[in-house]
C-alpha positions in Angstrom: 101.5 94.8 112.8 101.2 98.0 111.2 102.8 101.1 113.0 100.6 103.5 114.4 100.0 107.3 112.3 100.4 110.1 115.0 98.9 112.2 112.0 95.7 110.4 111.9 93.0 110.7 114.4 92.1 107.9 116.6 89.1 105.9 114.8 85.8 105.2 116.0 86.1 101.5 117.3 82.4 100.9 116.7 82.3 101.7 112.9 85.3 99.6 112.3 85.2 96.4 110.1 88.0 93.7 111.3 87.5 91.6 108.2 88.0 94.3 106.0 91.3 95.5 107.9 92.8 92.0 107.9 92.3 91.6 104.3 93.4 94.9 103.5 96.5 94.4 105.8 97.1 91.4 103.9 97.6 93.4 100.6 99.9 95.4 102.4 101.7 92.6 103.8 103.5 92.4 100.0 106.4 94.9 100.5 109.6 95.2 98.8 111.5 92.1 98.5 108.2 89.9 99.3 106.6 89.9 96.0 105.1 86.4 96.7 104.2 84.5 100.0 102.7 80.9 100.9 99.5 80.6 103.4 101.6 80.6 105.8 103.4 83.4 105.6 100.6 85.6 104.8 99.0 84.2 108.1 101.9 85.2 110.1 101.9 88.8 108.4 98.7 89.8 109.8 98.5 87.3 112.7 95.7 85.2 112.0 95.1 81.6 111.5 95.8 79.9 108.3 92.4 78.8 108.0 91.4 82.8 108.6 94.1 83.7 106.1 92.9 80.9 103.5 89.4 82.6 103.2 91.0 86.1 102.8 93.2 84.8 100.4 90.5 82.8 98.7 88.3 86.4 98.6 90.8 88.6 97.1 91.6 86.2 94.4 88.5 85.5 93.3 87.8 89.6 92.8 91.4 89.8 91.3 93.8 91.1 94.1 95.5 88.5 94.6 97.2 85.9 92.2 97.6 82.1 93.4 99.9 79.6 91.6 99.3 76.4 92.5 102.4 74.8 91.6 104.4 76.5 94.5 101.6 77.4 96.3 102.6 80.8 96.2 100.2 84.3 96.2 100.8 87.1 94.6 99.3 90.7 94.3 96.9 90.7 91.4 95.9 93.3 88.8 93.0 94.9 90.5 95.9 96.2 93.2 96.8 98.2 90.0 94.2 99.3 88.8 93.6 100.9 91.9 96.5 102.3 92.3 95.8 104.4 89.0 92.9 105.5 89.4 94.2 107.2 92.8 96.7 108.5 91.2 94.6 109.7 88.0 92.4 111.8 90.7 95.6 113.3 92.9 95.9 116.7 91.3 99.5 117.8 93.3 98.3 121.3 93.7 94.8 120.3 94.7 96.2 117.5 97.3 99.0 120.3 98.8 96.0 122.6 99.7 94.9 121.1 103.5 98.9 120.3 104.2 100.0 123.8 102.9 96.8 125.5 105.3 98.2 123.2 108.3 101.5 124.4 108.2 100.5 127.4 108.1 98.2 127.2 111.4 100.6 125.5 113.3 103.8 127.8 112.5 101.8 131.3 111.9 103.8 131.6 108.8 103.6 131.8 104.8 103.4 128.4 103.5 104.6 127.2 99.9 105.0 124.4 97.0 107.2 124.5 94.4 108.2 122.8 91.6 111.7 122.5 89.7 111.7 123.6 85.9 114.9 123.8 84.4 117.1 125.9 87.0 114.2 127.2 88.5 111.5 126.7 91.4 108.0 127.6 90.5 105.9 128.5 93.1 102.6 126.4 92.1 100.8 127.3 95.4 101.0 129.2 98.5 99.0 130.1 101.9 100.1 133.5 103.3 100.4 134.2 107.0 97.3 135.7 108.5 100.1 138.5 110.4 100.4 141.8 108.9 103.8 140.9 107.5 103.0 138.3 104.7 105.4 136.8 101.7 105.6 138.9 98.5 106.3 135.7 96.8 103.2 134.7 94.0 102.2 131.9 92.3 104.2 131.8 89.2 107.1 133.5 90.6 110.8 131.7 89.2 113.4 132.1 91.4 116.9 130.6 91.2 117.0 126.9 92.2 120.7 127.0 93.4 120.1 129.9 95.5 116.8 128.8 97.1 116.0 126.2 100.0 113.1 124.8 97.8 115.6 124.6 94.7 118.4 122.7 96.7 115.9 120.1 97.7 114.8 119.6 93.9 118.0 119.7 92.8 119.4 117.3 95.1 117.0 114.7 94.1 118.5 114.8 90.5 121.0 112.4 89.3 124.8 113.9 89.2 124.6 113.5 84.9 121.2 115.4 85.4 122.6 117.9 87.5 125.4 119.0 85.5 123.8 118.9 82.1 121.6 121.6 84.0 124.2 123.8 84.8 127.5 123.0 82.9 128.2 126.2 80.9 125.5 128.4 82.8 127.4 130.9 85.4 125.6 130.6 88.5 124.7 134.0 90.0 125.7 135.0 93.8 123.1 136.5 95.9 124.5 136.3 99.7 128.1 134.8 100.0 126.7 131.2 100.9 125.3 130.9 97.4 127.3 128.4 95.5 128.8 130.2 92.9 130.1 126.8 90.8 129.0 123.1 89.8 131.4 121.4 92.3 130.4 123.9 95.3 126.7 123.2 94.2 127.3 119.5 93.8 128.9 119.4 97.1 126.5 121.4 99.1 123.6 119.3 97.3 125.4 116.1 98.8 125.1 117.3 102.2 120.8 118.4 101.5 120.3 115.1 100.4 122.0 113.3 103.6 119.6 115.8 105.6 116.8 115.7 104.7 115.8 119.5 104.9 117.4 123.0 104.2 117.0 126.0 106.9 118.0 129.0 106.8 117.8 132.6 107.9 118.8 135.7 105.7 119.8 133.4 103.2 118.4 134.4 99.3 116.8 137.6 100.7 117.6 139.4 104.0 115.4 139.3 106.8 113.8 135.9 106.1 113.9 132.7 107.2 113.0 129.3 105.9 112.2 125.8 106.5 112.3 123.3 103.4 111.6 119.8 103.1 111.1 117.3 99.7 107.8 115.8 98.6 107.6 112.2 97.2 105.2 110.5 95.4 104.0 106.6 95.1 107.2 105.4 93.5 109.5 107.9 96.1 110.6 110.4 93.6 110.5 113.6 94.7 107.8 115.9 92.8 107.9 119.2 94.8 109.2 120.9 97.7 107.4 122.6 100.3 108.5 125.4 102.5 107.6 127.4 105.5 109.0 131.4 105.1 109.3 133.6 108.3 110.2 137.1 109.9 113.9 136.4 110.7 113.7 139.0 113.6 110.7 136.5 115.1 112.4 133.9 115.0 115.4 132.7 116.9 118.0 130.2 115.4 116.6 127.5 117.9 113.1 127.8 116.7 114.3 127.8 113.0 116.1 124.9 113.6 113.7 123.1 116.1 110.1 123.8 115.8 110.0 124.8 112.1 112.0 122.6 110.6 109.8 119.6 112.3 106.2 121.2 111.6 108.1 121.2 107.6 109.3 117.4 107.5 105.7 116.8 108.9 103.4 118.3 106.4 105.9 117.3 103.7 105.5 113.5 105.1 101.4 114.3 104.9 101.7 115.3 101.9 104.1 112.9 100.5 101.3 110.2 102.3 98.1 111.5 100.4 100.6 111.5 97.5 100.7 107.4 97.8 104.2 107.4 99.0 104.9 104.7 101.7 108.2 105.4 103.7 108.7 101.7 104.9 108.2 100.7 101.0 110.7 103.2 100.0 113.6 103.6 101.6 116.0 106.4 101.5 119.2 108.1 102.9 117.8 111.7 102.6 115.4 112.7 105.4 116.1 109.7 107.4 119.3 110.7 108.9 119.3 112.7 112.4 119.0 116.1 111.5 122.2 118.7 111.7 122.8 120.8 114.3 122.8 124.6 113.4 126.1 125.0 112.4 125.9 122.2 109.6 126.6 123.9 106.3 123.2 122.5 105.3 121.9 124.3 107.6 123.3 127.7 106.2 121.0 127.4 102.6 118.8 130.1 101.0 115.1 130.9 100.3 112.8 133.6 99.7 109.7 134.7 101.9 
């Protein structure tokens, strides 16, 4: 039985169509590790009969979603399962899809909300929704800012393979902007090994004085991460608890919406960063950087 979305509204009950859910459920019921599965298994996956599960199983191979080999009795997802898949992806523009998660975090926080993506050494900010108070970011779209120094940058950088990583910065000198900016590859690769057990970067008066912010990674359908999104504040307005606490939550959340309309699945794709207990305040990943 599929676990419950707190993000998605309650649906209508009336408008609801159970055959449809059971034989989509059924798709779903191929996960990781359970490429193919007898009559009985896929019965017991979505808890119907096997003569209920037969004429599922019957419908979605004959319109190509399912495979059946009838020397093991087996079934299989079919090609129509991937064609779909393309053409959701083919119509996900990342920018586009970040617009309603970006607004959201910023109405339930108050404050500026960003994306960015990792080029090189450096986050580009590829779209952003302001605060509505009369202190706003000064951050645009377009803006490069150093990836080692930034929340957003750590969390792209520590999504990179260690080879990746240093190719990136072997023979560049990193520059220092507060004194918790890593200043070489093994302080960066170390402080990257500690975002990617967390999940999340906080910080306050980290890259630029008088700012704090919230950063969390954004995954796609295969669980790589693509972007970053952040939440930038007033450091004065915000105490080390809330930071910590409220921000950082309303961050992993829209980064999980996003990641969802994205195509990623969590159960599907499992990983250490992100699914760890967050650190308390006075983890060193909790001590990163980012602009406003």
């Amino acid at each position: 039985m599929e676990t419950p979305d707190p993000a998605r509204p309650e649906p209508d009950e009336r408008y609801l169509v159970p055959a449809l859910i059971r034989g989509l459920g059924l798709l779903k019921a191929f996960e990781p590790g359970r490429a193919e599965m007898t009559l009985a298994e896929l019965a017991a996956a979505i808890g119907v009969t096997r003569s209920a599960a037969y004429r599922l199983a019957y419908t979605l191979e004959h319109l190509g979603f399912l495979r059946h080999d009838p020397r093991n009795r087996r079934y299989a997802l079919g090609p129509e399962v991937l064609r779909l898949g393309y053409g959701y992806l083919a119509s996900r523009d990342l920018v586009e899809v970040a617009g309603p998660a970006l607004e959201a975090l910023r109405d339930r926080t108050g404050w500026s909300a960003h994306l960015g993506i990792l080029e090189g050494t450096e986050v580009v900010y590829v779209a952003r929704v302001p605060t509505r108070r009369s202190v706003a970011s000064n951050v645009q779209l377009g803006s490069r800012l150093p990836a080692h120094a930034t929340a957003m940058g750590r969390i792209l950088l520590a999504a990179l393979p260690e080879a990746e990583l240093a190719r990136r910065y072997t023979g560049n000198a990193l520059q220092g902007f507060t004194p918790r900016t890593s200043l070489t590859l093994p302080m960066l690769q170390a402080q990257l090994a500690i975002d990617r057990t967390n999940g999340f970067v906080a910080s306050a008066s980290g890259f630029e004085e008088g700012v704090a912010v919230a950063a969390a990674p954004v995954r796609d359908v295969s669980g790589a991460v693509v972007a970053a999104i952040n939440v930038s504040a007033v450091a004065l307005h915000v105490s080390e608890q809330e930071l910590h606490g409220s921000l950082r939550q309303e961050v992993l959340r829209a980064a999980a919406e996003l990641s969802r309309a994205l195509g990623h699945d969590p159960a599907a794709n499992q990983y250490t960063a992100g699914d760890n207990p967050p650190p308390s305040p006075a983890s060193p990943a909790c001590q990163g950087s980012d602009p406003p």
